[in-house]
MARMAR-290124 format. One line per field, with one value per residue (C-alpha): residue in one letter; x, y, z; chain; residue number from 1. Coordinates in Angstrom, 1 decimal. Example, Ala and Ser with C-alpha at 12.3 -4.5 7.8 and 13.67 -1.06 7.14 Angstrom:
REM MARMAR-290124
residu <- [A | S]
u <- [12.3 | 13.7]
v <- [-4.5 | -1.1]
w <- [7.8 | 7.1]
chaine <- [A | A]
num <- [1 | 2]
END
This chain:
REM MARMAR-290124
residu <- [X | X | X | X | X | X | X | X | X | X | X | X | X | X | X | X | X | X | X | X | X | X | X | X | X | X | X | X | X | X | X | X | X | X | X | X | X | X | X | X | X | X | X | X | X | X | X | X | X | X | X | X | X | X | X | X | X | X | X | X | X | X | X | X | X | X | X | X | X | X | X | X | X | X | X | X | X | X | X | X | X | X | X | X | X | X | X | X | X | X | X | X | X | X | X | X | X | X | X | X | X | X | X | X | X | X | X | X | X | X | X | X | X | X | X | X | X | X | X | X | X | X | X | X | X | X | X | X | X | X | X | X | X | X | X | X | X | X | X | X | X | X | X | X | X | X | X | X | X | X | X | X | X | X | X | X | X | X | X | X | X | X | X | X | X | X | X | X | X | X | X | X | X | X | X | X | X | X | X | X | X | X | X | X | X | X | X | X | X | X | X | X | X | X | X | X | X | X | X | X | X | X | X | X | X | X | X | X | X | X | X | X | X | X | X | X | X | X | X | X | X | X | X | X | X | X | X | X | X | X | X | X | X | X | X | X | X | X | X | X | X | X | X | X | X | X | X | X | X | X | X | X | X]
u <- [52.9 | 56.6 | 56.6 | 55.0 | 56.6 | 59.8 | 58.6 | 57.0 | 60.8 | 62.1 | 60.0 | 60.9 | 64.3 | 63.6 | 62.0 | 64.4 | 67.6 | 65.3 | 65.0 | 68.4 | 70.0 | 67.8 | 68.6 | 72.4 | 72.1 | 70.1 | 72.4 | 75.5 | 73.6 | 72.4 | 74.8 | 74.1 | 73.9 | 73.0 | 73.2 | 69.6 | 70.4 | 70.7 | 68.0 | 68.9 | 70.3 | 73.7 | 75.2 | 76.1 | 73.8 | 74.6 | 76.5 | 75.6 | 78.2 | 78.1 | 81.1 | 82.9 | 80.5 | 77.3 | 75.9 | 74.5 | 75.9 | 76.0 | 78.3 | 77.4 | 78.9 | 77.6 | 78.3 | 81.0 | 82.1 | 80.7 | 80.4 | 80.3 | 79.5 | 80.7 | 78.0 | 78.7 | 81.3 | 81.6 | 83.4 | 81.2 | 83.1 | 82.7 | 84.6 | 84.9 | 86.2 | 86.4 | 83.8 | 80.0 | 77.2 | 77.9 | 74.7 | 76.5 | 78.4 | 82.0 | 85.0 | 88.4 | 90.3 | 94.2 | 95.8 | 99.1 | 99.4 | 99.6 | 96.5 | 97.3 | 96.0 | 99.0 | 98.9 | 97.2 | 96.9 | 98.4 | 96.3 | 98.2 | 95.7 | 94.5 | 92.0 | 90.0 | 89.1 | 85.1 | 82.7 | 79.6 | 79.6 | 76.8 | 75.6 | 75.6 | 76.6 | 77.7 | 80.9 | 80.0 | 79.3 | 78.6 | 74.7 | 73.3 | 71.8 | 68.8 | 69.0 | 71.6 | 72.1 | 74.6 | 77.6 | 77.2 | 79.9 | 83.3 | 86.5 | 87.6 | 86.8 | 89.0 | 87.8 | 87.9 | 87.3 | 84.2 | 85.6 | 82.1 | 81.3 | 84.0 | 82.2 | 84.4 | 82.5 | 84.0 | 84.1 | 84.9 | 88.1 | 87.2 | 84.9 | 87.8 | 89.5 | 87.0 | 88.4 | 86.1 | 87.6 | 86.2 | 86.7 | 84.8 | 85.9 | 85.0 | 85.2 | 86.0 | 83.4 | 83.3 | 80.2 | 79.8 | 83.4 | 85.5 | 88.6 | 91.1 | 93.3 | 90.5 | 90.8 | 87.6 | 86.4 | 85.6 | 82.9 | 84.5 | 81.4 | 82.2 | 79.2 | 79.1 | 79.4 | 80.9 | 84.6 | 87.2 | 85.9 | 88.9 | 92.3 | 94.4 | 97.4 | 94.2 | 92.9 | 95.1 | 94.1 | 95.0 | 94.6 | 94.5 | 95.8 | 98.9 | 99.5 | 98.6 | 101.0 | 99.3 | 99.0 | 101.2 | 98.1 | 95.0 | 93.9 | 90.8 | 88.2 | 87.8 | 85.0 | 81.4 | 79.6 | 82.5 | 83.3 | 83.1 | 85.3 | 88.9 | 90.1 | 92.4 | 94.6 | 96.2 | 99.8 | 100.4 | 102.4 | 102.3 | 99.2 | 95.8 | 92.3 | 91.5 | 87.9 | 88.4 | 90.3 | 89.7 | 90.3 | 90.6 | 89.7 | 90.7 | 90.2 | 90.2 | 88.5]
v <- [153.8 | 153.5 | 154.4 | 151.8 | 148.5 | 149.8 | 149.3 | 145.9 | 144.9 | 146.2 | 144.2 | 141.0 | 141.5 | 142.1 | 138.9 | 136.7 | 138.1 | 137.4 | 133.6 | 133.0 | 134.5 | 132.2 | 129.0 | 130.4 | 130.2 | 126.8 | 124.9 | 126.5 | 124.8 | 121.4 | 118.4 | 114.8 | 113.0 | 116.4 | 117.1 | 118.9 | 122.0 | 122.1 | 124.4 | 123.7 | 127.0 | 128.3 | 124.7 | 122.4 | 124.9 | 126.4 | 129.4 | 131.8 | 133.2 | 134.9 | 134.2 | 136.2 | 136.2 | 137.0 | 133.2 | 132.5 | 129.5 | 127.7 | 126.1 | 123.0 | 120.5 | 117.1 | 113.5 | 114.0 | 117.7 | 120.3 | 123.7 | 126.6 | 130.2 | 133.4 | 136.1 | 137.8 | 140.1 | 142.4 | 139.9 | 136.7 | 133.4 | 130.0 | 127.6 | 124.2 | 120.9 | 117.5 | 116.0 | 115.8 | 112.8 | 110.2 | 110.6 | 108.4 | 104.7 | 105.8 | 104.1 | 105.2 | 102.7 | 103.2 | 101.6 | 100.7 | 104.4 | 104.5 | 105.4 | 106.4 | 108.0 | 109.8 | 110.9 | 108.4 | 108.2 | 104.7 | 102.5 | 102.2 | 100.3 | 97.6 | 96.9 | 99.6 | 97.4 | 98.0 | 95.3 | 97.6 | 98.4 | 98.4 | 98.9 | 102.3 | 104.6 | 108.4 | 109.0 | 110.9 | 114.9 | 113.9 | 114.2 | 111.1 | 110.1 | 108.5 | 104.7 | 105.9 | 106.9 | 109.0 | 106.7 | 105.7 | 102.5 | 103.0 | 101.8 | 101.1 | 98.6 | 97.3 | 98.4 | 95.6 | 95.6 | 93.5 | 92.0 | 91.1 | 94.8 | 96.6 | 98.2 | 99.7 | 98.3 | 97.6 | 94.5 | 94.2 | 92.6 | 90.2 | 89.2 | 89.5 | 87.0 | 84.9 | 82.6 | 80.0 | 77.0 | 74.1 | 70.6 | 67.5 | 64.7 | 61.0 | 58.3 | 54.7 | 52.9 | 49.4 | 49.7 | 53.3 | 53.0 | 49.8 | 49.4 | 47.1 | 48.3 | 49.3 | 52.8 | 55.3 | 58.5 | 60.7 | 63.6 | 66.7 | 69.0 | 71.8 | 71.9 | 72.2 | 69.8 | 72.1 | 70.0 | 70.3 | 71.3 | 70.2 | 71.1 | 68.6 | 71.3 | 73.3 | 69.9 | 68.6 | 65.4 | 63.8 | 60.2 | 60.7 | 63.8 | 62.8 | 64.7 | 62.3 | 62.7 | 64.2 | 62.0 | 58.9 | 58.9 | 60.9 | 62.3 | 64.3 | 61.7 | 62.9 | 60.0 | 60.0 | 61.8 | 62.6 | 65.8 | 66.5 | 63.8 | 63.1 | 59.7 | 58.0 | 54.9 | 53.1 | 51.9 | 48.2 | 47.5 | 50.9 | 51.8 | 50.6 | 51.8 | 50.8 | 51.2 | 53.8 | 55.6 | 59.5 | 61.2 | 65.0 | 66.6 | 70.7 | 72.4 | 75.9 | 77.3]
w <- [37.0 | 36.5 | 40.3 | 41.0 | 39.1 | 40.2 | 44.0 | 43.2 | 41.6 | 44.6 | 46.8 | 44.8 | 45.5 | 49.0 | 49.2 | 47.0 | 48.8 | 52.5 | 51.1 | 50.0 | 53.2 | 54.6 | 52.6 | 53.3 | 57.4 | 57.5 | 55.1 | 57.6 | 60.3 | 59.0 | 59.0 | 58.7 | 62.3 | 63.7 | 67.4 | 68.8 | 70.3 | 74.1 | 76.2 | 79.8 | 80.9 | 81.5 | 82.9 | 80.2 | 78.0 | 74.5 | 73.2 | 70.8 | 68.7 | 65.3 | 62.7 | 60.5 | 57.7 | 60.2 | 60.7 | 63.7 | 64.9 | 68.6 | 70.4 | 73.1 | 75.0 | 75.6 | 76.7 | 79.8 | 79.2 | 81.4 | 80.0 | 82.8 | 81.5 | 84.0 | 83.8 | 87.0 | 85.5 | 82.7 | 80.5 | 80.0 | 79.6 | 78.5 | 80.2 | 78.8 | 81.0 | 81.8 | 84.2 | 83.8 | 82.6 | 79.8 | 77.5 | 75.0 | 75.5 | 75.0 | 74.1 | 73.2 | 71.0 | 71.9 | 69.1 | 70.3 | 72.5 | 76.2 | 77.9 | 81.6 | 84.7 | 86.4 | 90.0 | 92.0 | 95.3 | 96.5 | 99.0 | 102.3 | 104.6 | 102.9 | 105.5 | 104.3 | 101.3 | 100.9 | 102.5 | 101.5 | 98.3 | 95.8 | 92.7 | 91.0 | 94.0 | 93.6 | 95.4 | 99.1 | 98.0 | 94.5 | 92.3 | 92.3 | 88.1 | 87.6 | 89.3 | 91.4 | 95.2 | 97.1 | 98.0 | 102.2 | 101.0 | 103.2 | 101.9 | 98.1 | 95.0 | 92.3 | 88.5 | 86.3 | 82.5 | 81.1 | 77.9 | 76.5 | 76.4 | 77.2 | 80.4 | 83.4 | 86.5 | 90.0 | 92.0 | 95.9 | 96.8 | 98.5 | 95.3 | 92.9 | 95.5 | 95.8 | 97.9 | 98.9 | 101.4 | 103.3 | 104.7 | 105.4 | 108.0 | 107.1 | 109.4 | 108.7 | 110.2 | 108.5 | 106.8 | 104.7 | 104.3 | 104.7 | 106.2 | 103.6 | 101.2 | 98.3 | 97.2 | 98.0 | 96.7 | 99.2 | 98.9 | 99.2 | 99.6 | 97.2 | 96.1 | 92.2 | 89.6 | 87.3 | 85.6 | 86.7 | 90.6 | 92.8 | 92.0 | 93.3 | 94.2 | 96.0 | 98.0 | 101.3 | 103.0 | 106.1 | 107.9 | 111.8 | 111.5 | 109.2 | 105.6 | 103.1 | 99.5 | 96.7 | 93.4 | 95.4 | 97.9 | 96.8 | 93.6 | 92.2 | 91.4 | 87.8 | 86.7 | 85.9 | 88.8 | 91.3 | 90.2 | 94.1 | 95.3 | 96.3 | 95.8 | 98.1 | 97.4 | 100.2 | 99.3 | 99.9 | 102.6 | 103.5 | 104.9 | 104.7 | 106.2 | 109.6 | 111.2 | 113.5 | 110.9 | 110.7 | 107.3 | 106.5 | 103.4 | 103.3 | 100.0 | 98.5 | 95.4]
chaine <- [A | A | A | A | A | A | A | A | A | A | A | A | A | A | A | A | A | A | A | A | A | A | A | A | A | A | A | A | A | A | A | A | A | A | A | A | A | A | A | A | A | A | A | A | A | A | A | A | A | A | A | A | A | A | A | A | A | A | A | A | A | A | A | A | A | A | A | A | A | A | A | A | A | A | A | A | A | A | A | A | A | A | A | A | A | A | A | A | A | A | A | A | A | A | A | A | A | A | A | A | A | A | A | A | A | A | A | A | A | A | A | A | A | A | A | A | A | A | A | A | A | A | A | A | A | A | A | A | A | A | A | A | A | A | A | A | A | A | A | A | A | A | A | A | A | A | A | A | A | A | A | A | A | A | A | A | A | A | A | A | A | A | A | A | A | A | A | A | A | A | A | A | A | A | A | A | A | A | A | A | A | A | A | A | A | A | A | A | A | A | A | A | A | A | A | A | A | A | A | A | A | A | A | A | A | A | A | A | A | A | A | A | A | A | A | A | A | A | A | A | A | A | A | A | A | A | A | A | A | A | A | A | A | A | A | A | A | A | A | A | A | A | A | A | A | A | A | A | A | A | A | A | A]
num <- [1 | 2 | 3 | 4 | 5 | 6 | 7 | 8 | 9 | 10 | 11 | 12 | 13 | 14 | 15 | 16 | 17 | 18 | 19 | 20 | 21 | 22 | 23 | 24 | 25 | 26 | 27 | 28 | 29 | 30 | 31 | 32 | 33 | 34 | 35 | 36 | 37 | 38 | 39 | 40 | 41 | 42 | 43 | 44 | 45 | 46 | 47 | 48 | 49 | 50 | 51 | 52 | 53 | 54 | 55 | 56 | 57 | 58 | 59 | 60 | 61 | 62 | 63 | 64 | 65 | 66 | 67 | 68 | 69 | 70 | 71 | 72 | 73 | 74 | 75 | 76 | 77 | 78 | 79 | 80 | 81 | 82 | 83 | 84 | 85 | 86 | 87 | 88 | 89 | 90 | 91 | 92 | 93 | 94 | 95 | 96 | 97 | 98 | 99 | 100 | 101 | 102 | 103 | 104 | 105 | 106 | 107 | 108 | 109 | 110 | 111 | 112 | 113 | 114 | 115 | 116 | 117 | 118 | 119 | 120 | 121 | 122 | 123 | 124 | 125 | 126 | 127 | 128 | 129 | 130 | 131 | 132 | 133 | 134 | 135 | 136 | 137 | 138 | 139 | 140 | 141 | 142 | 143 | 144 | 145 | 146 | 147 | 148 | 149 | 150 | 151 | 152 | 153 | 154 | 155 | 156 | 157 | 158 | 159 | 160 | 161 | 162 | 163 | 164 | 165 | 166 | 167 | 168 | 169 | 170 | 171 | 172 | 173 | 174 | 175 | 176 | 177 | 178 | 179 | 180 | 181 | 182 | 183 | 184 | 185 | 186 | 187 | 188 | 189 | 190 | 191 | 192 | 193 | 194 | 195 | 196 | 197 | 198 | 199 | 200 | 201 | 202 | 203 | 204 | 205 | 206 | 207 | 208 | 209 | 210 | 211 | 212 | 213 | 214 | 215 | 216 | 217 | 218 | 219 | 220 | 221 | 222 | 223 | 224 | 225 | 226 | 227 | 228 | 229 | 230 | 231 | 232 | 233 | 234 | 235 | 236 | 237 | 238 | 239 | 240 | 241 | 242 | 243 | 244 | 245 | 246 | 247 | 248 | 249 | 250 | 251 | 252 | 253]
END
């Protein structure tokens, strides 16, 4: 009988110190804003390691690292490095340090600026993500900063540019627009009616082929509804409109 209990305490403390080793391990394990464990394999996979005191713990790598392990030879190793797929939005606050890229190649041709470039492209050799295709683009992009959210995205140079440039001719005709010495507004055609449109150092206009003076002769028509239009203001005694007359309006954006 005393057999007996003795084996029924022993199997107690079997059980209680099975329990608390267990209790011991999962609390070791369990933190708040916990990471689930990674089951893809070997690339970017997890690694089992046992500390000092016999836990079982794992280590992983996530959200732009890229963890390689070496099992070909009789020492396996876990290589950890820079490079892989953003999982997570990331952003890296500076405060006030210097965050730099060192070792860049320096564009010597600018004529190999892209013309072909679009959205979400893998460079040439690279694994394209979900929504994204291998890169057939040619040339290179300039990475600007969105300051709504932050983002890194690229733009094409000759979008970051943007030049836009045009010109209308108008011809004094006597009826549309009169000869005489009364100043008229001229459409310039630039299409928006977005103020301010014209910028009057950006707008050049000529009469028969002659320069015109900015502000002394023409000006950005700034009223109600001619957003579009340059104004011109003959000068007494100087000039005047004459039917016949040819006028030149060249602007840039």
């Amino acid at each position: 009988m005393k057999k007996q209990v003795r084996r029924q305490w022993v199997n107690i403390a079997c059980l209680l110190f099975a329990c608390f080793s267990t209790v011991t391990v999962a609390n070791a394990q369990t933190t708040s804003g916990d990471i689930t464990k990674n089951t893809s394999g070997v690339l970017n996979g997890t690694v089992k390691v046992v500390d000092s005191k016999g836990t079982v713990k794992y280590l992983q790598a996530k959200n732009g690292i890229t963890t390689l392990t070496n099992t070909t030879t009789d020492a396996t190793t876990t290589t950890w490095q820079l490079g892989g797929v953003l999982t997570d939005n990331t952003y890296i606050d500076v405060s006030g340090k210097t965050f730099s890229l060192d070792g860049l190649s320096l564009v010597t041709n600018v004529s190999t600026a892209s013309t072909n470039a679009a959205d979400k492209t893998v460079h040439t050799g690279g694994t394209a993500g979900t929504g994204e295709t291998v890169s057939a683009e040619t040339g290179w992009t300039v990475l600007i900063r969105d300051e709504a959210t932050g983002a890194i995205e690229k733009i094409k140079l000759s979008d970051l540019l943007n030049v836009v440039a045009g010109h209308s001719t108008f011809n004094i005709d006597g009826t549309t627009y009169t000869a005489g010495t009364s100043a008229i507004s001229f459409d310039a055609g630039y299409g928006t009616t977005t103020t301010p449109v014209l910028n009057v150092n950006k707008v050049s206009v000529y009469r028969n082929g002659a320069k015109l003076l900015v502000t002394t002769d023409y000006i950005v028509d700034a009223s109600t509804g001619k957003e579009n239009f340059v104004k011109l203001t003959p000068v007494t005694n100087d000039w005047q409109f004459y039917v016949g007359d040819v006028i030149e309006v060249h602007w840039v954006k």
